[in-house]
C-alpha positions as CSV (number, residue, x, y, z in Angstrom):
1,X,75.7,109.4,96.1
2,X,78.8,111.6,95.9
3,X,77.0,114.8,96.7
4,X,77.4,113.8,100.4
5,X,80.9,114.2,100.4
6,X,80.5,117.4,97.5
7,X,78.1,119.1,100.0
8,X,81.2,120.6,102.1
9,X,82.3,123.5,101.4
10,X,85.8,123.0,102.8
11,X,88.1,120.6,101.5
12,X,89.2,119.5,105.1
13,X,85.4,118.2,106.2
14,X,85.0,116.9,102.1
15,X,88.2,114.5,103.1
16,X,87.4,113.6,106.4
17,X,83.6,112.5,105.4
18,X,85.0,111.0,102.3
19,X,87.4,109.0,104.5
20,X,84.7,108.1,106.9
21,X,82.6,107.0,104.8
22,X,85.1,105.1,102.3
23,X,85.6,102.9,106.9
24,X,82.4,102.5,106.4
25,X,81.0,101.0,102.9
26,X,83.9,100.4,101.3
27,X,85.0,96.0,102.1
28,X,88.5,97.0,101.2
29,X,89.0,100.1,103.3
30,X,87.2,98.6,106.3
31,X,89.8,95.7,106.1
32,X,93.0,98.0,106.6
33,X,95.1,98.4,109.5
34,X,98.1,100.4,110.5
35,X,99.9,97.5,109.8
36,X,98.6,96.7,106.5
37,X,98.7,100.6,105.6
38,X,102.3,100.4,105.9
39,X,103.8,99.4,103.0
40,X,100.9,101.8,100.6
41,X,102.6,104.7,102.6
42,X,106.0,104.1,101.6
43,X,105.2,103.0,98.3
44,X,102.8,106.7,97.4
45,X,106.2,108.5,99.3
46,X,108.6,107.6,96.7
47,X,105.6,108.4,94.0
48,X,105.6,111.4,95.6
49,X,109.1,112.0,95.2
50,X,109.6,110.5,91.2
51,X,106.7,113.5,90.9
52,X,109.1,116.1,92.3
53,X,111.7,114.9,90.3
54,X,109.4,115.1,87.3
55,X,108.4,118.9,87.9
56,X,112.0,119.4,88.6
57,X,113.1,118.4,85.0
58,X,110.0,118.8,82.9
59,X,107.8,121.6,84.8
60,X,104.7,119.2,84.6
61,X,103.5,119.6,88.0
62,X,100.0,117.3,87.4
63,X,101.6,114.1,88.7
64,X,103.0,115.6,91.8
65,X,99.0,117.0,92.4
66,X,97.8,113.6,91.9
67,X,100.8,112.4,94.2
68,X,99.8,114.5,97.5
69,X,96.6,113.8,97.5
70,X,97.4,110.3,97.5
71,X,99.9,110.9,100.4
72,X,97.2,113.0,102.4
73,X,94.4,110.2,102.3
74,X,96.7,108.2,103.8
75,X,97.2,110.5,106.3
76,X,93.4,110.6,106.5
77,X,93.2,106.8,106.5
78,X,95.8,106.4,109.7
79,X,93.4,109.3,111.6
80,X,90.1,107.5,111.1
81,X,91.8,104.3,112.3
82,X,93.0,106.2,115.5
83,X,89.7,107.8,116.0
84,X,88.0,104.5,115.9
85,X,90.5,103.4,118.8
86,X,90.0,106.4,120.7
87,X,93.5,107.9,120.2
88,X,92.8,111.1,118.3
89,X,91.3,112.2,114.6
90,X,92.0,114.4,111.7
91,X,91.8,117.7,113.7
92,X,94.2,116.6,116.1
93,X,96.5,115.7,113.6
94,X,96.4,119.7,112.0
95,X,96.2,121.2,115.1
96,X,99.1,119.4,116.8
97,X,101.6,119.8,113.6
98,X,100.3,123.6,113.6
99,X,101.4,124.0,117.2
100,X,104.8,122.0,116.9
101,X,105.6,124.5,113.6
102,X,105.1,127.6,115.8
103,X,107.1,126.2,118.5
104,X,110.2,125.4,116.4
105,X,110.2,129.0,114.5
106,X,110.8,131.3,117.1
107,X,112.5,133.3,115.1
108,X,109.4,134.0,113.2
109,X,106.5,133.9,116.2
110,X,108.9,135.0,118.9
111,X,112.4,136.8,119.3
112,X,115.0,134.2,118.5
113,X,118.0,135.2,116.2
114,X,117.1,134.7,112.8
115,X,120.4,133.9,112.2
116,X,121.1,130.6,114.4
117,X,118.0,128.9,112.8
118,X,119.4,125.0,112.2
119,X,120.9,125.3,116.3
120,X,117.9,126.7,117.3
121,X,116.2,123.6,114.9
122,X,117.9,121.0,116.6
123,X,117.9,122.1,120.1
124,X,114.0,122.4,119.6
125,X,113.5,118.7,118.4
126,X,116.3,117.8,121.2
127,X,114.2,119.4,124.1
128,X,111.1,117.3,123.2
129,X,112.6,114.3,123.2
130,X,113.6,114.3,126.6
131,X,113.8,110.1,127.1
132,X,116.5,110.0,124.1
133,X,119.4,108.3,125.4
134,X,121.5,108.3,122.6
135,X,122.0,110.5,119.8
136,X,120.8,107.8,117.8
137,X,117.2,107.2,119.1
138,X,114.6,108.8,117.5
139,X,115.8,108.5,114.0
140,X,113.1,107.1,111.5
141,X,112.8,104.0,109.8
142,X,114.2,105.2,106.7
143,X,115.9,103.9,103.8
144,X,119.2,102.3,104.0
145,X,121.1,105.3,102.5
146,X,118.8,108.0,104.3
147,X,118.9,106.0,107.4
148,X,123.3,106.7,107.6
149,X,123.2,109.9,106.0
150,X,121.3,111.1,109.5
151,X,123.1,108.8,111.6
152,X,126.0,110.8,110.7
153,X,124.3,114.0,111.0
154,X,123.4,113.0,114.5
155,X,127.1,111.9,115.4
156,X,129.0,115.0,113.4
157,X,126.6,117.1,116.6
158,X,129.0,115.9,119.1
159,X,132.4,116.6,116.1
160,X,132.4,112.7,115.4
161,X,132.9,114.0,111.8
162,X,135.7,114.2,109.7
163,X,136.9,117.7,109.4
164,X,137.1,117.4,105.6
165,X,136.6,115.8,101.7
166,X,140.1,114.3,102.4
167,X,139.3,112.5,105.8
168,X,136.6,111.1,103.5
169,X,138.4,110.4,100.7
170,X,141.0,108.5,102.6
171,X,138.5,106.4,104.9
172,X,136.4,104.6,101.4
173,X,139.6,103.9,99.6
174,X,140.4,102.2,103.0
175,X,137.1,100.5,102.8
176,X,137.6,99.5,99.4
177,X,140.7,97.7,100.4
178,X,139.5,96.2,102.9
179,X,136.3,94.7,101.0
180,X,138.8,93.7,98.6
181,X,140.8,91.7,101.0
182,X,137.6,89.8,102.0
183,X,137.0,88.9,98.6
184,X,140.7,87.9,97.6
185,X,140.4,85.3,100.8
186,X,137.1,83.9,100.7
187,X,136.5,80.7,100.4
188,X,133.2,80.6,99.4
189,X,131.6,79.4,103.1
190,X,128.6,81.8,105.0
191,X,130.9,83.6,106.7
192,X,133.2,84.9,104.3
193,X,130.2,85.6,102.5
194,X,129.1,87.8,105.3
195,X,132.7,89.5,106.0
196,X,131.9,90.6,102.5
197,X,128.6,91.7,103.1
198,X,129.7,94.0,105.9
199,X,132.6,95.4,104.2
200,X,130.3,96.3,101.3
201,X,128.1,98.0,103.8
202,X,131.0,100.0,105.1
203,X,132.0,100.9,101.5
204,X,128.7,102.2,101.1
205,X,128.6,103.8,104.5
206,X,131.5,105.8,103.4
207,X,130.1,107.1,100.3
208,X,127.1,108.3,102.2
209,X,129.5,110.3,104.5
210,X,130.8,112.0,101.7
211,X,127.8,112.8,99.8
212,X,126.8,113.9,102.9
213,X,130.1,116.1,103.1
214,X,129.5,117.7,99.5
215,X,125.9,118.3,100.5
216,X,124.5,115.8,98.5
217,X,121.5,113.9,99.2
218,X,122.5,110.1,98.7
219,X,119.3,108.8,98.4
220,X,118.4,111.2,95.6
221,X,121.2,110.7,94.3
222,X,120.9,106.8,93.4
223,X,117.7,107.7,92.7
224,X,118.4,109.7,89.9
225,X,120.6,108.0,88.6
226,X,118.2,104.9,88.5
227,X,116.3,106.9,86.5
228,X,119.1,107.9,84.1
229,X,119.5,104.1,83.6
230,X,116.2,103.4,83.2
231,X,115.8,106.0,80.1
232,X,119.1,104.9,78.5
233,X,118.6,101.2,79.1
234,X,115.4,101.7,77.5
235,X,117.6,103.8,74.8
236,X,119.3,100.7,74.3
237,X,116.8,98.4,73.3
238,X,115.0,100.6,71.0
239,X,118.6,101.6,69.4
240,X,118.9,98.1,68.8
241,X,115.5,97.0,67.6
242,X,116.5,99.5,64.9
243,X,119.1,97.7,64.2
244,X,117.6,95.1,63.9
245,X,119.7,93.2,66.6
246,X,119.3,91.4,70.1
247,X,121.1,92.8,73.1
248,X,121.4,89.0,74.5
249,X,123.5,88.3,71.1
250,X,126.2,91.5,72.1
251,X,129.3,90.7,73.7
252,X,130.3,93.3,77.0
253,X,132.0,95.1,74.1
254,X,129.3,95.9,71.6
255,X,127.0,96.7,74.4
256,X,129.0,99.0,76.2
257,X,129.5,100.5,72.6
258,X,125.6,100.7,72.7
259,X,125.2,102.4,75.7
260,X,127.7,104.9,74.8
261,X,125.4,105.9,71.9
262,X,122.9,106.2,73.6
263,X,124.3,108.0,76.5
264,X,125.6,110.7,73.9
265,X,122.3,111.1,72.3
266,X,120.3,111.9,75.5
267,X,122.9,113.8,76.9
């Protein structure tokens, strides 16, 4: 009986009684938590993304529809699980991001100099978290590379930043020396294994400092370029089924010879 969700005229009460009554009848849905919800969230978030990326390139803008909506019933799903509890619902959830937008654009809905806008940002977000001790509370659990990139955004605040590239520059090829002093001296045991782990970490720490530096978002970055790997991996193994050869039968040589080709082709 769909018509009782069709009935609504507005697409916020069709959600909400589509999401109430998905709790309700559905053995699936009435078996999620917030802690089962978890891990759909962060997977439809990267969909989400891979669909920007995909109207970025392409201008096909369907998959990032389809990718939204599956971002907002999640949203939907976490508010009927608080209503149940007591906490708040849907409305709550509009009305209170609606209010914190107004408040942090006061240079649009009051007087505030249009042009001190990411101060004015910051000093906002700072002011309502009043119990942050540190500079690094309050940051999301984000991925790895997202995670430093706003570490570092948090500590450059206080001018715990290099003041250039070249800062940069100098502090991975330390890094990189350092990582490769761990390796050149391990011995094989747990621990070396871990003084390696943790000077890869800082190698990658760096690199997220200077992405960060030529305004480059890292995680996008590698994600791209997953991507580009992906299509000319996938280049590679057609290029040699036409060949009629098997990639496992290529020496480094041949396939990096391989790659090339294909790199050139979709370039």
């Amino acid at each position: 009986m769909p018509e009782r969700i069709r009935k609504h005229d507005n697409p916020f009460d069709r959600l909400d009684s589509l999401m109430n009554v998905l709790r309700v009848e559905c053995d699936w849905d009435k078996k999620q938590t917030l802690q089962s919800l978890r891990k759909y969230t962060l997977e439809e978030t990267h969909e989400v993304l891979e669909a920007v990326e995909k109207a970025i390139e392409t201008d096909e803008w369907d998959d990032l529809k389809g990718e939204l909506g599956d971002i907002l019933i999640q949203i939907a799903f976490y508010a009927v699980i608080a209503k149940e509890q007591g906490k708040f619902d849907l409305v709550d959830v509009f009305d209170t991001l609606i209010e914190k937008m107004i408040y942090r654009h006061p240079h649009v809905f009051a007087d505030a100099n249009p042009d001190d806008i990411n101060e004015q940002w910051e000093q906002l977000k700072d002011a309502k978290n009043t119990e942050r001790k540190s500079l690094m509370d309050g940051i999301p659990p984000l991925p790895a590379l997202s995670y430093a990139a706003k570490q570092q955004q948090r500590a450059a605040r206080v001018g715990f930043d290099w003041p250039d590239l070249g800062g940069v520059t100098d502090k991975i090829q330390e890094e990189i020396a350092e990582l490769s002093h761990e390796i050149n001296t391990s011995d094989g045991s747990e621990t070396d294994k871990r003084k390696i782990e943790d000077e890869f970490g800082d190698v990658l720490f760096s690199l997220v400092n200077y992405a960060r530096k030529l305004g480059v978002d890292p995680e996008q970055a590698l994600m791209r370029t997953n991507r580009k790997f992906d299509k000319r991996f996938r280049g590679m193994e057609n290029l040699a089924e036409y060949k009629e050869i098997k990639l496992k039968d290529l020496d480094i040589e041949a396939l990096e010879e391989l790659y090339q080709e294909v790199k050139k082709e979709l370039s």
